[in-house]
C-alpha atoms as one frame of an Amber mdcrd trajectory, in Angstrom:
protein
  21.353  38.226  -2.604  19.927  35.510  -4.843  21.765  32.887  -2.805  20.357
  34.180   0.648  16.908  34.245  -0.439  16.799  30.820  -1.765  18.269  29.585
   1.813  15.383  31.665   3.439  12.830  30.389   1.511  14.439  26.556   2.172
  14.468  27.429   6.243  10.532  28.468   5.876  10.317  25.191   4.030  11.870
  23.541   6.967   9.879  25.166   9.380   6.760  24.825   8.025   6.906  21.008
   7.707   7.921  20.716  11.381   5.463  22.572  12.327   2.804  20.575  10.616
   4.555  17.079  11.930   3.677  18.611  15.196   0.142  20.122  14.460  -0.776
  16.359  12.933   1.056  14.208  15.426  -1.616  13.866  17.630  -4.267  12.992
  15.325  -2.030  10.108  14.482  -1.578   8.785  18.300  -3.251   5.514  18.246
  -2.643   5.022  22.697  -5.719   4.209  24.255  -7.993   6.918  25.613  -7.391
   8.156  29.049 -10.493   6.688  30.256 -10.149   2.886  28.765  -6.010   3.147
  29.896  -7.760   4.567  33.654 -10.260   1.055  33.683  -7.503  -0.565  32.706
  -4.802   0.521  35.360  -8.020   0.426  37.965  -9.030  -3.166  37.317  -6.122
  -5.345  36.267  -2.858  -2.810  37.336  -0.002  -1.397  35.356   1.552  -4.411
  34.432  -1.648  -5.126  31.935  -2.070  -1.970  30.873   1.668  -2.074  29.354
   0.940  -5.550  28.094  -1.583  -3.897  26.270  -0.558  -0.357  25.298   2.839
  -0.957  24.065   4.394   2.111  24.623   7.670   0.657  23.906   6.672  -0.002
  20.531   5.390   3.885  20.189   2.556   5.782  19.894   1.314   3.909  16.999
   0.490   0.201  18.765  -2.782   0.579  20.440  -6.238   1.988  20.514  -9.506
   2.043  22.019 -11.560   3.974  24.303 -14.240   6.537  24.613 -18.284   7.000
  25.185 -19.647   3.867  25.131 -21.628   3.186  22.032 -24.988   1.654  20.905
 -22.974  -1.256  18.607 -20.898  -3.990  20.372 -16.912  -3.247  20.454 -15.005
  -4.502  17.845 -11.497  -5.993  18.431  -8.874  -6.148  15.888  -5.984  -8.321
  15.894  -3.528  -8.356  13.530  -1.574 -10.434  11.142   2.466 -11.529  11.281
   5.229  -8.864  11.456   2.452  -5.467  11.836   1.286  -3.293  14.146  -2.764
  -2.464  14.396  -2.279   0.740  13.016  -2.098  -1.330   9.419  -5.612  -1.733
  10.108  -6.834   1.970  10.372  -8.603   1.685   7.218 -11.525  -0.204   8.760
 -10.528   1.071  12.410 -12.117   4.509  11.203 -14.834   3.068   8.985 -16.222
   1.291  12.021 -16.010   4.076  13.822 -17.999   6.125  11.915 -20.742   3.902
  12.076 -20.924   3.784  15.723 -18.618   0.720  16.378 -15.814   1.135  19.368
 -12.720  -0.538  17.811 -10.302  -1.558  20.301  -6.676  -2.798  19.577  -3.286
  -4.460  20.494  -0.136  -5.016  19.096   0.807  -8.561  19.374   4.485  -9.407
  18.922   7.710  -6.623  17.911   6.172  -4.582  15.303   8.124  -6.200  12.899
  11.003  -6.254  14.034  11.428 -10.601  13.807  11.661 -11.592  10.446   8.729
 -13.200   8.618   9.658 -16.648   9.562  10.717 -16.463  12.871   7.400 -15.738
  14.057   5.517 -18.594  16.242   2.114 -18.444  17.462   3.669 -17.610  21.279
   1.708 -18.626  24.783   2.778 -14.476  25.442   0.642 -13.173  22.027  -2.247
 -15.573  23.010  -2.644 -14.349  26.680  -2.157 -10.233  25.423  -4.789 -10.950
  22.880  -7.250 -12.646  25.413  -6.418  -9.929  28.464  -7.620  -7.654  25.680
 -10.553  -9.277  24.747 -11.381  -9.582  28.865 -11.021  -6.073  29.472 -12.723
  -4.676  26.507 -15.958  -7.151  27.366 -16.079  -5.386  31.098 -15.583  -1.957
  30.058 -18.206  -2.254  27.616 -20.039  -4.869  29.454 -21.228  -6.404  25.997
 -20.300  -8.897  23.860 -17.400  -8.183  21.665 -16.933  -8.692  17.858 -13.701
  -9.984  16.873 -11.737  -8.872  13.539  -8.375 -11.589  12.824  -6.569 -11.124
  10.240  -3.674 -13.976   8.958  -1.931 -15.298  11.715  -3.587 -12.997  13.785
  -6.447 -15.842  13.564  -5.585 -18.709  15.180  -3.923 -16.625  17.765  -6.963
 -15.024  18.521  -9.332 -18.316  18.418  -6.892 -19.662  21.080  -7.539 -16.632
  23.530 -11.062 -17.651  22.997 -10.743 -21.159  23.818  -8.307 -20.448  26.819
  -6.647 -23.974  28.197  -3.200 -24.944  27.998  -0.503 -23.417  25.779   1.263
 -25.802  23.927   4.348 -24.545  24.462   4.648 -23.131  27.710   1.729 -25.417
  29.449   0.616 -22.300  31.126  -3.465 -22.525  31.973  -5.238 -19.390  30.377
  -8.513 -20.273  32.044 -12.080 -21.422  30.407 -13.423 -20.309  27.082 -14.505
 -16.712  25.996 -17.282 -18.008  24.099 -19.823 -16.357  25.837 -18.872 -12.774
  26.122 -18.027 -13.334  21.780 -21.021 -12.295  19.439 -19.344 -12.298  16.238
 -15.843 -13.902  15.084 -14.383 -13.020  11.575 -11.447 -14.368  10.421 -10.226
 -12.571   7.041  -6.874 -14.472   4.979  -6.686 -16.474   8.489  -4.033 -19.514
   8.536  -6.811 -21.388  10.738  -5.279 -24.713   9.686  -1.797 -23.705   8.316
  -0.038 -21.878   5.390   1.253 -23.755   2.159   5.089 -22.140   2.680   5.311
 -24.239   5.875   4.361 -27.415   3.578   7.924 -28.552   5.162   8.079 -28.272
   8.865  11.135 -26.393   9.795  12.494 -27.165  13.471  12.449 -23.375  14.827
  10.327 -20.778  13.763   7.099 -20.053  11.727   6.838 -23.591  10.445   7.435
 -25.290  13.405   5.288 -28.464  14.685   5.118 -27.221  17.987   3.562 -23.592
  17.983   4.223 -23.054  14.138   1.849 -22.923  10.973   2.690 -26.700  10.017
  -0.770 -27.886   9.264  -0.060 -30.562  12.087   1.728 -28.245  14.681   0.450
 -28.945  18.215  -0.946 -25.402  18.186  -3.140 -26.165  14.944  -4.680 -29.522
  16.352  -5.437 -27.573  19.712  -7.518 -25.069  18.379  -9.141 -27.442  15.801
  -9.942 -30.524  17.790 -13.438 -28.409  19.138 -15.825 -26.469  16.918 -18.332
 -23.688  17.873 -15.915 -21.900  20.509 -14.879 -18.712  18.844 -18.605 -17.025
  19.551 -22.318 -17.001  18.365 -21.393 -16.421  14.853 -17.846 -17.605  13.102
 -17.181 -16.228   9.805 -14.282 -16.183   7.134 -13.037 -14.681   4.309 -10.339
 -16.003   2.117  -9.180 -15.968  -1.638  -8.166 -18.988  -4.300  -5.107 -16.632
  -5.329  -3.668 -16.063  -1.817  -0.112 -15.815  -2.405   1.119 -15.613   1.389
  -0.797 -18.079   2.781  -2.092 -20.592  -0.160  -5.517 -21.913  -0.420  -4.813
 -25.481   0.993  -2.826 -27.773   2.895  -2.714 -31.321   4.129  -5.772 -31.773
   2.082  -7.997 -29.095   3.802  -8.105 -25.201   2.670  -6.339 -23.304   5.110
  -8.669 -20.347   6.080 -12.458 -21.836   6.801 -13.109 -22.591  10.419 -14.093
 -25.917  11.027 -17.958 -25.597  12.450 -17.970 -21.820  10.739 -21.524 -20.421
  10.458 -20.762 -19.184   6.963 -17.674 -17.960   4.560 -16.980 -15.948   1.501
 -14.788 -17.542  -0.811 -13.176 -14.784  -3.387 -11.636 -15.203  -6.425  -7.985
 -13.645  -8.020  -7.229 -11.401  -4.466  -4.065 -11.209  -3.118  -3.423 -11.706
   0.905  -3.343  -8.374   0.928  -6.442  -7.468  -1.282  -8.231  -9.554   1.100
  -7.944  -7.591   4.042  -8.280  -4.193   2.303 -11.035  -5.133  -0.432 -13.225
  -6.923   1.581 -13.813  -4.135   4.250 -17.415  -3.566   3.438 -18.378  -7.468
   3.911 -16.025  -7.286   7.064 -18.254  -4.985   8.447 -21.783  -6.741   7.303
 -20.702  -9.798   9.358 -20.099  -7.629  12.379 -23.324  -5.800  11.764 -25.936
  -8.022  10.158 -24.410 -11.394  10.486 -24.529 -11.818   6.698 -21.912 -10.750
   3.657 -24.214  -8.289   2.185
């Protein structure tokens, strides 16, 4: 009798945490809403809104949508190897203060190791469909949030061109329809473990984080582009990315309007503990 109850009690168990997998799951679908995915499909066509959804990556590798608000949209784009739901911490804090946050998944979802990951004419021309379509369903200027390598992938969307590696034309610059740009932990001119270029891969001199890949000197030969106001964060103790490289730091933005330089955080600290001063450069233009 003993033994039946305790398997009872263990099938209840069972039950009970399915059924709460399934109550939750939908608070924890990050697609777009129906009416941004609807603009989407109505303006560009299905092809974008997959570039931009990435349902094959789950329900976990977009979002964005809804009323339009008072505040400017804020786009996030992410850093090497995650998906933008590693970002919900300021996501939701945004959103509770009015913001609509909109975001993409560039790349696999971690899937390519670390250092096989280039800065790919593909992530550049998701990113900057994104910022496009974001800026016309709003029909405001957008804030941009880039974290890590998520930076310079971003600032090239902005600046539009050539790609470096596939010599594919992107168009003009994005300046205009770009309020603020904040780079947090961004390897704007490199990151100290590709100190050695490596043929293939992150460290590459072509579309790599060498400090003197093609992709690097593309985005850095012009100042001013990324929007109205261009602002980083970035730490002395930055363990993933260093603090500097061919004799420049790695994360300011050359032309910037202003940074915050922050002492003993971790690349990962950076993103998370800074979220408050993430959100005064978005809002006030200013750290605090």
């Amino acid at each position: 009798m003993r033994a039946k109850i305790i398997i009872f009690l263990q099938f209840i168990s069972i039950f009970v945490k399915i059924l709460l997998i399934l109550f939750l799951l939908p608070f924890y679908n990050c697609e777009f809403n129906p009416d941004f995915r609807a603009f989407v499909h109505n303006r560009y066509g299905l092809p974008i809104v997959n570039q931009l959804e990435r349902r094959d990556l789950g329900n976990d590798a977009s979002t964005g949508g809804g009323p339009v608000g008072s505040e400017e949209a804020v786009v996030i784009v992410h850093g090497i190897t995650n998906k933008i739901t590693r970002f919900n911490g300021i996501i939701e804090k945004l959103r509770s203060q009015g913001f609509q946050v909109f975001g993409t998944t560039w790349g696999d979802g971690g899937t390519t190791p670390v250092g096989l990951v280039e800065l790919r004419c593909a992530y550049v021309k998701q990113i900057r469909s994104m910022l496009i379509a974001v800026r016309e369903y709003t029909n405001k200027k957008v804030d941009v949030i880039a974290y890590s390598m998520g930076s310079p992938i971003a600032r090239k969307a902005i600046l539009g061109g050539t790609c470096v590696d596939t010599r594919e034309l992107l168009g003009p610059p994005l300046t205009e329809h770009v309020d603020t740009f904040l780079s947090v932990a961004g390897t704007n001119n490199g990151a100290l473990p590709c100190l050695v270029p490596i043929p293939v891969g992150t460290c590459n001199k072509k579309n790599g984080l060498h400090c003197e890949s093609e992709f690097l000197s593309d985005i850095n030969k012009l100042k001013g582009y990324e929007g109205t106001n261009i602002f980083s964060i970035f730490s002395t103790s930055d363990e993933k990315i260093g603090l500097k490289m061919c004799s420049r730091l790695v994360s300011p933005i050359i032309g910037e309007t202003g940074y915050v330089r922050k002492e003993g955080l971790t690349h990962d600290q950076v993103m998370d503990n800074t979220i408050d001063t993430q959100i005064n450069f978005i809002f006030k233009h200013r750290p605090k």
